[in-house]
N, C-alpha and C positions, 0 to 999 in steps of 0.2 A: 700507486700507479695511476688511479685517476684525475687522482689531482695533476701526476705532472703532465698528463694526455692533455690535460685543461689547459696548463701554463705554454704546451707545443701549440694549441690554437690559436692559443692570446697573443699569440708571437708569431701566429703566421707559419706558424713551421709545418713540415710535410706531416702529419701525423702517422701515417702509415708507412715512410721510409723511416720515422724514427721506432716504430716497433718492432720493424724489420732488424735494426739494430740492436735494439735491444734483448731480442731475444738469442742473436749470435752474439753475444758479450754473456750472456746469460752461460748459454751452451758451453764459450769458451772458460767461464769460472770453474764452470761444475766440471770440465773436465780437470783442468787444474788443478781442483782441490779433490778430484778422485773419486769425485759421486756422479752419478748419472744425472743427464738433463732430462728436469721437469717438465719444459716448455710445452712437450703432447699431453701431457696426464692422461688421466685413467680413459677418456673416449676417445673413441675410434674416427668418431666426424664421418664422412662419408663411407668409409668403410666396413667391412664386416667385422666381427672379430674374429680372430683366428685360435686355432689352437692353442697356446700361448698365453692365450688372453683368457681364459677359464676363469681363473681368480679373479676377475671383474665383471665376467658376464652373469648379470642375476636378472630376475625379473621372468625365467622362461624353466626352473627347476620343475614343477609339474610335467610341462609337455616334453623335455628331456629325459624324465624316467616314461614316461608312457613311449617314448619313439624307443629307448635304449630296451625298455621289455617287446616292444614289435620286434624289432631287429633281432633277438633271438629266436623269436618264435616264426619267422619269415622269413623267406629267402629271398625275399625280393620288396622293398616298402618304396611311396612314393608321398613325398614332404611336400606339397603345395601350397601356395598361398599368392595375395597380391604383391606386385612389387613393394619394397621400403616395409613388409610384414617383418622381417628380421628369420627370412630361411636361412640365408647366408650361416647367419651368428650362430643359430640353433645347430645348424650340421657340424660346424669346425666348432667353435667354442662349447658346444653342446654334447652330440655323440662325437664327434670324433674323440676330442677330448677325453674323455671317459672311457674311449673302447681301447685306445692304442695298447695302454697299457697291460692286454688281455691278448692282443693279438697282431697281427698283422695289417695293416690298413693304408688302405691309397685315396688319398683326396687329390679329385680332378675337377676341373672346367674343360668342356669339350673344344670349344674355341671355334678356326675356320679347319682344322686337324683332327678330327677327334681320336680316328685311330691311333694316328703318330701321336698325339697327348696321351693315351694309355699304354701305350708301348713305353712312350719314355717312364710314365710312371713305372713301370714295370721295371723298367731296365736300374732305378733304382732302388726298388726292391730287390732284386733278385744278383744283382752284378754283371747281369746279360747284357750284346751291344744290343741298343735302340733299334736300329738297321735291320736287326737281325728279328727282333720281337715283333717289330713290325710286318715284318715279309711274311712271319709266320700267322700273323692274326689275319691278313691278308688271305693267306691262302688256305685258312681252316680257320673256323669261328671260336671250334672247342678249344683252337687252343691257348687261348686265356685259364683260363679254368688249369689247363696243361702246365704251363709256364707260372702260376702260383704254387702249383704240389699240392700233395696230399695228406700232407702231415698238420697246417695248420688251415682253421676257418682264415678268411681272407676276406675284410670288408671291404667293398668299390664304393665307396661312396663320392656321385657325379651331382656338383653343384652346378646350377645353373643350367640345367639338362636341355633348356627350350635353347641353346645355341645350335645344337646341330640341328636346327631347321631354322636360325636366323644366321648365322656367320658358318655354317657350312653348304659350300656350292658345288663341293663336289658326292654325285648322287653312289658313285660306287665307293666313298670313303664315311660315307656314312651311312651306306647299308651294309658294311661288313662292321663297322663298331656297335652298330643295333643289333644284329646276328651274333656277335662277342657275347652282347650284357646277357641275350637270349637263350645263348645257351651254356654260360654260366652257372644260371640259375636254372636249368631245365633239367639239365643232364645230372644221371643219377650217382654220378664218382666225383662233383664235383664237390668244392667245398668255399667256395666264392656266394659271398652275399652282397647282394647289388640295393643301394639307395640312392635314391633321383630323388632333386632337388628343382622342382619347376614349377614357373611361374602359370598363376590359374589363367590366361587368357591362353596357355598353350596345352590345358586339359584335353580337349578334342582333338587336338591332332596327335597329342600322344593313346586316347583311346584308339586309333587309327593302326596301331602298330602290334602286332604281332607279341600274344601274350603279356600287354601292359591293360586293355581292357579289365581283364579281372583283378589286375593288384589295383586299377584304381577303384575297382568295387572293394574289395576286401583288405586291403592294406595299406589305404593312405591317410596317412595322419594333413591336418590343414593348420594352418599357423594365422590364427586372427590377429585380431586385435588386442595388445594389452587392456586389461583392467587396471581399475584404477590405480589398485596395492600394486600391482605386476609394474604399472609405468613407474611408481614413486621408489620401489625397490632399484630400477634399473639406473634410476637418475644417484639416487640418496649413495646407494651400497659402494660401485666403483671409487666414488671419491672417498669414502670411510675406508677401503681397504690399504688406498695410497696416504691414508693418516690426515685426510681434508674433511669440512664438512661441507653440504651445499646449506646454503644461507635459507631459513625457511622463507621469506620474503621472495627470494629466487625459486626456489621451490613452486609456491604457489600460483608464481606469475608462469612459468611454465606451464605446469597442470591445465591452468587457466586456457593459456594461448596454441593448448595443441588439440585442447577439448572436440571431440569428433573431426579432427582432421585426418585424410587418408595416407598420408606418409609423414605420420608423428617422428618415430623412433627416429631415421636418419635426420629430421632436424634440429633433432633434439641435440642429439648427439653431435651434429656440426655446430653450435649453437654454443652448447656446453666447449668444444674444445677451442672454437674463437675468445671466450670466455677464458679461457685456462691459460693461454697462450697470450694473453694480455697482460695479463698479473699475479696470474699463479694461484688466484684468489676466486671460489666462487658463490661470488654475491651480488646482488640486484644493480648496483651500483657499477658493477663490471663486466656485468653481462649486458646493462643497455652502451655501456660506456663502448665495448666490442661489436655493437650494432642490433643486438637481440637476434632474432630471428630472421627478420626480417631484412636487412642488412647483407647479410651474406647467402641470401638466397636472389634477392635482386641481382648481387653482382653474378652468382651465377647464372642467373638467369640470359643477361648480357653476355656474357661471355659465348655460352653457347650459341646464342645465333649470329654473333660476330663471327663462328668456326662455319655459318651454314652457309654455300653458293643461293644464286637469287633465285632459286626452284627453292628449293629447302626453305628458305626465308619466309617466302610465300605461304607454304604448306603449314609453315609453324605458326603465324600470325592467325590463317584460316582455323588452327587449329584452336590457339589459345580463344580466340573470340569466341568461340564454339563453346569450349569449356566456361565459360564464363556466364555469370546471369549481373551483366552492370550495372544493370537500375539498385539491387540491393548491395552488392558490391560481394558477392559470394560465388563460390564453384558452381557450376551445373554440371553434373552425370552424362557423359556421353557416351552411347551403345555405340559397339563399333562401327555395328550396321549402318549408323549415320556417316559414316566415312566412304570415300572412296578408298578402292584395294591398289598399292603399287608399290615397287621399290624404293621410289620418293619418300613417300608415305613411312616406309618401315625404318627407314633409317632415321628421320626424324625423331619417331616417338621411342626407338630405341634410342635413339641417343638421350632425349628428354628424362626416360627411364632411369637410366645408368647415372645422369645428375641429378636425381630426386627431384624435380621439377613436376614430373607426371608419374601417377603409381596406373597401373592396371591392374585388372583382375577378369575372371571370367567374361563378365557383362560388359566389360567398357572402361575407360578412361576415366580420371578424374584431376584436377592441380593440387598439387602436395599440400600448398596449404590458401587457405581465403589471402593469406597475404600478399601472394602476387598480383594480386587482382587488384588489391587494394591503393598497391604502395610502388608497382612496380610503372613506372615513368612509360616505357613504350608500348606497355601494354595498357594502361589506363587511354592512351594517344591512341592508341588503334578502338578503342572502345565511345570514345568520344567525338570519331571526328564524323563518323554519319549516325551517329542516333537512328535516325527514322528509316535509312535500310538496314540497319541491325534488326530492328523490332520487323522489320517487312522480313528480312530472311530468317530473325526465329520462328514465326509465324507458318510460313513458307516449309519449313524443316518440319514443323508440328503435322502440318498440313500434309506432307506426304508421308510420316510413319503412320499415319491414319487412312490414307489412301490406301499403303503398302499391306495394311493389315488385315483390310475389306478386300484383299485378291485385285485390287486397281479396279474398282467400282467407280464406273464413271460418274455415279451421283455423286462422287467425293469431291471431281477437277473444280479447278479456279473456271470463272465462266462470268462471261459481260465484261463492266467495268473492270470488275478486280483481275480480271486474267492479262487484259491490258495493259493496265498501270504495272502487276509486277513483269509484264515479257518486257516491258521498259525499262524496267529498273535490272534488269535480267542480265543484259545487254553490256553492263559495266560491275557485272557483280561475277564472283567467282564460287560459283558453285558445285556439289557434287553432283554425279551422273544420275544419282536415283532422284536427286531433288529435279536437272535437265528433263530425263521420263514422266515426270508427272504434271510438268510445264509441256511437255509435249503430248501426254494426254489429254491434258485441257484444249492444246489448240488442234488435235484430230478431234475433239466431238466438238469443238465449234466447227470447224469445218464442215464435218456433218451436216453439222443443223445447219448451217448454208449452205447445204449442196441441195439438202429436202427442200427449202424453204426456195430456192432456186427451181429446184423440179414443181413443188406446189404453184409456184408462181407463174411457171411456163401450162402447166395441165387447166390453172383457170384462164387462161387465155386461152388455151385452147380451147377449151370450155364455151367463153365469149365466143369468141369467133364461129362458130357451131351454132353456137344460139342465135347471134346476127344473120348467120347465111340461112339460119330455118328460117327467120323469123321474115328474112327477104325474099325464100322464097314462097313463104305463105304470103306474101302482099300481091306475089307476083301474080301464085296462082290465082286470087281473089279479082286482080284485075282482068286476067283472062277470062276469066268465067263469066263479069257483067258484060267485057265487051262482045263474048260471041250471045248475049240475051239479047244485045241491041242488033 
């Protein structure tokens, strides 16, 4: 396969619309001769695994028996982690997987519907219309709990739980599906156990909610990072079960290239199935030969800001340069706090999120991997084309989480020269409102100090003048006095 990818360049030919062919000639054999097409192998690529997928999901057997011993001894557990951790995988390929076969169970995403998503799930479990389940979760919370019965435990397990407070907008459809899960798990006839699946930057606003506080003291498991044996299991195993091996060379160069990155697995995993889908073959040779890592995350990369309006565009340039440290050519950690809050704003990094581009977690943002920073053509372009107000607005940035953190101590503000030069450079730069307020601190206590410095200046003239009319009218009086001697 590599070779002939070679011989398509040497000749000019499209490379990418002949793999496109190839891999529909491929598809079209293997149906023919009656065997299933290879062309996805064993990874998932952006995706999670699903149920289905068990016999290739390894690398998370530990935290799968500790979640599947919670979930019985809980009525209620909550799976958190950073985005691209691998919650996803864990809930469906992991417990789901494992429990069906015990009992009854519903795997949901809340969506912009959440109740109508659970109704329908319902509706096929039970044979009930949807219309009907819904009206009724509608107009009574318990009856979820109702409409599973009371003959079998009934697991809800809700992937993706932080949707009903990013793609649900309607406020009375999502407080009767959180009154559902609530009393579910409260009420003492019930027999529904509920697991959330949510991403850690949306921990506090699920402590926020009405008996989810204490399951996430006592009953929530978190999904880090793989270790070392856990990544090399998760890469090696999959291919060994569909009768492949991964190439150690390949191997290694992986390990290598994901080493402390924040959203390893899904590149991995895309990476690996570009690989797959190239030649069926995975080894070093075909994995750089399908662009490695880096390759098909740049085009990602592209694409999605090609999907953004010139708000969005903005927002996401402001944002990657943020994320970024250029001089070394590496991620920088960004607290959220450093952002402005808005709708703009959420739908960028949610979209970013969902293309593994950006992982969050509690504290803040990160880019999936050093290699966009590195390799990626318009983001290298936005990093390079002012140097010296990048280094003025990280500066600037630094400047006011330090302000922010001394309660806005005005011994902190910019002041003299340096408040100048940056309300200068200010003027054409796009900044956030807390960075605005501390630019605007600086120039309330200069003003200050030239209002004093105005008042000081006005009270010694006053002063002068005072001294002059004493000092005139002591000459005055001195002449009066000799002239009435003479």
């Amino acid at each position: 396969m590599a070779v002939t990818r070679a011989y398509v360049r040497a000749c000019k030919g499209d490379v990418a619309e002949w793999e496109k062919r190839y891999r529909e000639v491929a598809e079209e054999l293997a149906v023919a001769a009656g065997s299933p097409a290879v062309t996805e192998g064993p990874f998932p690529g952006d995706a999670a695994f699903e149920p289905d997928d068990a016999g290739r999901f390894f690398g998370r057997e530990d935290l799968v028996a500790r979640l599947t011993g919670m979930v019985a001894s809980e009525r209620s557990v909550v799976v958190s982690g950073a985005s691209g951790a691998g919650k996803s995988s864990v809930l469906r390929a992991g417990l789901v997987a494992r429990i069906r076969s015990s009992g009854p169970v519903i795997l949901m995403t809340p969506g912009p519907f959440p109740l109508g998503e659970c109704a329908a799930r319902l509706a096929e479990l039970t044979g009930a219309p949807a219309g009907r389940l819904r009206a009724g979760l509608a107009a009574d919370p318990a009856n979820l709990h109702r409409y599973a019965g009371p003959d079998a435990d009934l697991l809800l397990v809700v992937d993706q739980f932080e949707e009903v407070f990013i793609r649900c907008r309607d406020r009375g459809e999502r407080d009767a599906f959180l009154a559902a899960l609530d009393r579910a798990v409260r009420d003492p006839g019930s027999r529904v156990r509920v697991v959330l699946g949510v991403r850690a930057d949306f921990l506090a606003r699920c402590a926020e909610l009405p008996g989810l506080a204490e399951v996430l003291r006592t009953a929530q498991i978190r999904v880090g990072a793989m270790t070392t044996e856990q990544l090399r299991s998760a890469i090696v195993r999959p291919a060994a079960e569909s009768g492949h091996r991964v190439d150690s060379a390949l191997l290694a160069t992986l390990m290598a290239e994901t080493a402390r990155q924040a959203g390893a697995l899904p590149l991995i995993s895309r990476a690996l199935r570009e690989t797959w889908r190239c030649g069926g073959a995975l080894t070093l040779e075909e994995y750089r030969a399908a662009g490695g890592l880096v390759e098909p995350l740049v085009r990602v990369a592209e694409g999605v800001y090609d999907e953004f309006d010139d708000v969005q565009r903005a927002i996401a340039r402001d944002l990657f340069v943020r994320l970024s440290e250029e001089a070394v050519g590496t991620a920088r950690h960004v607290h959220r706090r450093e952002l402005d809050t808005g709708p703009d704003l959420d739908v960028v990094v949610e979209r970013l999120v969902r293309a593994r581009l950006v992982t969050v977690d509690a504290d803040g943002l990160d880019v999936a991997h050093d290699a966009l920073i590195r390799d990626w053509p318009r983001l290298r372009g936005w990093l390079t084309a002012d140097r010296p107000g990048l280094a003025v607005h990280r500066r600037l940035t630094e400047a006011t989480a330090l302000w922010e953190e001394a309660n806005g101590d005005p011994a902190l503000v910019y002041r003299g020269a340096r408040l100048e030069s940056v309300l200068d450079w200010s003027a054409r730069a796009r900044l956030t409102g807390r960075e605005r307020r501390f630019l605007d601190a600086g120039v309330a206590v200069r003003d200050a100090e030239e209002r004093r410095g105005r008042e000081r200046a006005r009270k010694y003239r006053q002063l002068g003048a005072v001294v002059v009319a004493s000092g005139a009218l002591a000459v005055a009086s001195t002449v009066a006095a000799l002239v009435r001697r003479r």
